[in-house]
C-alpha positions as a Markdown table, in Angstrom:
| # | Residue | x | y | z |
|---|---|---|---|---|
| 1 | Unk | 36.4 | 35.8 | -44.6 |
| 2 | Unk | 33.6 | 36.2 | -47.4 |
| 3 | Unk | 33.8 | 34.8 | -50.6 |
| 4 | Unk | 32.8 | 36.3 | -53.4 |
| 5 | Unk | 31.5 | 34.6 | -57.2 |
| 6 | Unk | 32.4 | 36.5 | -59.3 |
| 7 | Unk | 34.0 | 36.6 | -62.9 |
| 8 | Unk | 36.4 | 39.6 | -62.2 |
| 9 | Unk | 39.3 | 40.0 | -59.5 |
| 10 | Unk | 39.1 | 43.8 | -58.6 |
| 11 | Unk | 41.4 | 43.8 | -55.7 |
| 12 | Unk | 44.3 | 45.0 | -58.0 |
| 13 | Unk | 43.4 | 48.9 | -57.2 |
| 14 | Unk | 43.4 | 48.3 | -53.5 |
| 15 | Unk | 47.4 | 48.9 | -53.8 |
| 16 | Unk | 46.6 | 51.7 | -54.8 |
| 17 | Unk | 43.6 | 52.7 | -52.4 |
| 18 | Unk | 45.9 | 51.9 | -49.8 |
| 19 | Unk | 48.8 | 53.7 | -50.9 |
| 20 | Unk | 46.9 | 56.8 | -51.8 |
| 21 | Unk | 44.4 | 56.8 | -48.9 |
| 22 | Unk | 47.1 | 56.6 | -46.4 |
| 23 | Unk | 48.8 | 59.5 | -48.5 |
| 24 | Unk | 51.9 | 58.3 | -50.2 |
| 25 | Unk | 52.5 | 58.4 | -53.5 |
| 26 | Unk | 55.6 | 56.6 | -54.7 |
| 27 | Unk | 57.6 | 53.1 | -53.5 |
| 28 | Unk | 60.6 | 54.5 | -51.7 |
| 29 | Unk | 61.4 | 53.0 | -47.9 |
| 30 | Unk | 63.6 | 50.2 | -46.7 |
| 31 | Unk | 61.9 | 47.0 | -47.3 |
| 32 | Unk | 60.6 | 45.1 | -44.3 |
| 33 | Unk | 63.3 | 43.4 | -41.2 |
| 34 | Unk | 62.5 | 41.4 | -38.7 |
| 35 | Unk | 62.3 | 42.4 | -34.8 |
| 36 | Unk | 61.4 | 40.7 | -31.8 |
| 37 | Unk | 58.3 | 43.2 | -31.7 |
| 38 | Unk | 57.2 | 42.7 | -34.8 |
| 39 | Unk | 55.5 | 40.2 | -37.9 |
| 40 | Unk | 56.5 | 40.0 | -41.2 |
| 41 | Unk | 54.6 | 36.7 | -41.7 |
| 42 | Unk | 54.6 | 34.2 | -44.7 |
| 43 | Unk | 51.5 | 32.4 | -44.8 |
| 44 | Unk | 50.0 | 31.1 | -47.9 |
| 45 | Unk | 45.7 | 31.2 | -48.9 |
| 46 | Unk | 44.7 | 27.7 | -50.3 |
| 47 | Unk | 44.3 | 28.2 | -54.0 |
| 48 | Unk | 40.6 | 29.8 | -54.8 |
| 49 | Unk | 39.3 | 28.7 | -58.3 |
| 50 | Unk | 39.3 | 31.3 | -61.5 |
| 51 | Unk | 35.3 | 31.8 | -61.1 |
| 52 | Unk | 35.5 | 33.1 | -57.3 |
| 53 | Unk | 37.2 | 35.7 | -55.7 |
| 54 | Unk | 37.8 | 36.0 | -51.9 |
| 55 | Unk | 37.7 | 39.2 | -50.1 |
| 56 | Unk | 39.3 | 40.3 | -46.7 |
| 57 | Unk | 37.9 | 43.2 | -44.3 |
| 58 | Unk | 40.7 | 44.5 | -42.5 |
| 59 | Unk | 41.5 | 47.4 | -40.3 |
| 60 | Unk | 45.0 | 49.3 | -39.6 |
| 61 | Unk | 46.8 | 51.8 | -37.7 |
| 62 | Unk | 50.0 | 52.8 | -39.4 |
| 63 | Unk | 52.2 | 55.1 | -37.6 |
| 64 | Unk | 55.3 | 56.7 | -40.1 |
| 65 | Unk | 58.6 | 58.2 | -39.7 |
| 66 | Unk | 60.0 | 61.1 | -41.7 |
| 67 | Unk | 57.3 | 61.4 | -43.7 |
| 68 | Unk | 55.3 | 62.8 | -41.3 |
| 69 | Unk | 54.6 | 66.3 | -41.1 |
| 70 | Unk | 56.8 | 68.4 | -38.3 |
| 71 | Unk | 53.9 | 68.7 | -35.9 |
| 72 | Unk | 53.4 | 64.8 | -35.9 |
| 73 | Unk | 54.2 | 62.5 | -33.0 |
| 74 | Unk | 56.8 | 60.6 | -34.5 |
| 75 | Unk | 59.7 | 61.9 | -36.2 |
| 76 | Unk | 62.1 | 59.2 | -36.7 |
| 77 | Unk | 61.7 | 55.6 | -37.0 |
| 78 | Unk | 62.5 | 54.7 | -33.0 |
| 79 | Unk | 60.1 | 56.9 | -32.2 |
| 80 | Unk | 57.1 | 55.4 | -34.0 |
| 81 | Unk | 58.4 | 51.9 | -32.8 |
| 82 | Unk | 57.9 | 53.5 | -29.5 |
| 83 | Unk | 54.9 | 54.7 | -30.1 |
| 84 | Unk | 53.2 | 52.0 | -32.0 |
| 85 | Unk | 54.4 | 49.6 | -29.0 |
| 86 | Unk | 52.6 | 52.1 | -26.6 |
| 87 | Unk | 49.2 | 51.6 | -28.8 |
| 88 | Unk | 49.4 | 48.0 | -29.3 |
| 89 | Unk | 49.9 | 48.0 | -25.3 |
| 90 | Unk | 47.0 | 49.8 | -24.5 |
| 91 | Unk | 44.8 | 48.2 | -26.9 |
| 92 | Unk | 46.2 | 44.1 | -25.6 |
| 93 | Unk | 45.2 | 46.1 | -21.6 |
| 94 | Unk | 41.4 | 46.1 | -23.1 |
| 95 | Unk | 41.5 | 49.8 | -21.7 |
| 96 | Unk | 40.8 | 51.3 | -25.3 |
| 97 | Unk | 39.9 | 49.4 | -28.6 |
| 98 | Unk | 41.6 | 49.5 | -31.6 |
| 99 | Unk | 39.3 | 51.1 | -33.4 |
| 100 | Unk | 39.4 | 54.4 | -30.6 |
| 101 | Unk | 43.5 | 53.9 | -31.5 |
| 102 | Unk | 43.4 | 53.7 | -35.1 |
| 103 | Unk | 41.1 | 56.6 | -35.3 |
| 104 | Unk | 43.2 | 59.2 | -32.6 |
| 105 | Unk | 46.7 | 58.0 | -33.6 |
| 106 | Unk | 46.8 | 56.7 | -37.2 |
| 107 | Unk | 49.0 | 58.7 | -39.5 |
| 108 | Unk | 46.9 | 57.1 | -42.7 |
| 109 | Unk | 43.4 | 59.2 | -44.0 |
| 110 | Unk | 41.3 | 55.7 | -42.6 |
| 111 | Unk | 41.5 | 57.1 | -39.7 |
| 112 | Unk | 38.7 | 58.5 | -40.1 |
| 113 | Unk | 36.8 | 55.4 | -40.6 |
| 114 | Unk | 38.1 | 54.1 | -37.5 |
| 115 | Unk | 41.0 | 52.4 | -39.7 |
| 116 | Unk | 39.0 | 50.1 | -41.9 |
| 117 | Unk | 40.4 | 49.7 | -45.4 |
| 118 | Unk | 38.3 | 48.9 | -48.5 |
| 119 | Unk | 37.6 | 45.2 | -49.3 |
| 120 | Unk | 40.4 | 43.6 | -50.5 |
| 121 | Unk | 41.7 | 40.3 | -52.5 |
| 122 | Unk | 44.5 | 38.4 | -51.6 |
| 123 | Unk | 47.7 | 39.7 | -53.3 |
| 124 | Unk | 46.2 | 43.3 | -53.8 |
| 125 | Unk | 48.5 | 45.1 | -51.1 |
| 126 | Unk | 51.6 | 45.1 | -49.1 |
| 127 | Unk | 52.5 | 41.2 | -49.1 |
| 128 | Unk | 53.3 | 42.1 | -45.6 |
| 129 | Unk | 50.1 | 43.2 | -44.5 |
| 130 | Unk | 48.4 | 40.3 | -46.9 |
| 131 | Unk | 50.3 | 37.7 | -45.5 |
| 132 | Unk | 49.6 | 38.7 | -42.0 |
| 133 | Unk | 45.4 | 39.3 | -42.2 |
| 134 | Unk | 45.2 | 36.4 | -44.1 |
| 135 | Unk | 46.5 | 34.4 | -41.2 |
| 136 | Unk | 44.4 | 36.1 | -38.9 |
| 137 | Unk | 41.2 | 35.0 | -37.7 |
| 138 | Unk | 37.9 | 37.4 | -37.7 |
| 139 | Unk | 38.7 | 39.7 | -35.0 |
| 140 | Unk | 42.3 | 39.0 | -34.1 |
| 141 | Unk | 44.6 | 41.7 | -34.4 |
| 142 | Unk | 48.5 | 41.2 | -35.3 |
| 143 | Unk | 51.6 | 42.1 | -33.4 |
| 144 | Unk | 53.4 | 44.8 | -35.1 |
| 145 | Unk | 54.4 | 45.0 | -39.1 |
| 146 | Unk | 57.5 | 47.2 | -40.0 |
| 147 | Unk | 56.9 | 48.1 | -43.9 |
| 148 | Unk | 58.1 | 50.8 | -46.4 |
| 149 | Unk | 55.2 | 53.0 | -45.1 |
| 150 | Unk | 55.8 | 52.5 | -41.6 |
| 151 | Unk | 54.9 | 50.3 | -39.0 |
| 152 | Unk | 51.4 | 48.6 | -38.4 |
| 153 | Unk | 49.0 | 47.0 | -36.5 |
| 154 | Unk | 46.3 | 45.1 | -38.4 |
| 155 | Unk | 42.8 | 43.9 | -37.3 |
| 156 | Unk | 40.8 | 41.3 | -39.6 |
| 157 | Unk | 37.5 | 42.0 | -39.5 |
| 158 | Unk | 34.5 | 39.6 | -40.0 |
| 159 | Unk | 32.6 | 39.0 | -42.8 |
């Protein structure tokens, strides 16, 4: 976690970074459920004053349903369950890290960067994915997170 002085709280656009860099464009979707399999956590950051604005690195692999284009690995939402189940598997086995994952298998354009999203504040994205890195520790990477993009796996990165 790195805190930041500062006198403005850019994080607002990162809603946007997200939902543009993994290539959606509007807020339709069912809204998050719980599974056995899966976080949708409800953790809450300790209050940071007016003047100084804290800032989460976090990585992601986001596997969608429906939206993806015909020639994708999943179709339907079962089958990205599946398949997001076989990644978080292969990553928790230490045979591949998330990074290799995130940049072979992710459906979002971060990919590319091995999954790593743009710095972020607290309350600037998915309350699902917020919630959940801000529990995390540096390094620790979540079970899975079912939102109206799809489902996740998140890795906080270090500051």
């Amino acid at each position: 976690m790195t805190r930041i002085l500062s006198m403005t709280v850019a994080g607002s656009c990162l809603a946007s970074l997200l939902v543009l860099s993994c290539g959606f464009s509007d807020d339709t979707g069912a809204d998050a459920s719980p599974d056995p399999d899966m976080i949708v956590a409800g953790t809450s950051l300790d209050p940071v004053s007016a003047t100084e604005t804290e800032f989460f690195r976090a990585a992601h692999i986001l596997i969608t349903w429906n939206t993806a284009p015909q020639d994708s690995m999943s179709g339907d939402e079962g089958n990205a369950l599946r398949i997001m189940r076989d990644i978080r598997d292969e990553i928790l086995s230490g045979r591949v890290t998330f990074e290799e994952m995130a940049f072979n298998y992710s459906h979002c354009t971060s990919a590319a960067d091995s999954g790593r999203l743009p710095d972020f504040t607290s309350g600037a994205i998915t309350e699902e994915l917020d919630s959940t890195i801000s529990a995390l520790e540096p390094g620790d990477m979540s079970g899975i997170i079912r939102t109206r993009f799809g489902y996740h796996l998140v890795k906080r990165l270090g500051g």
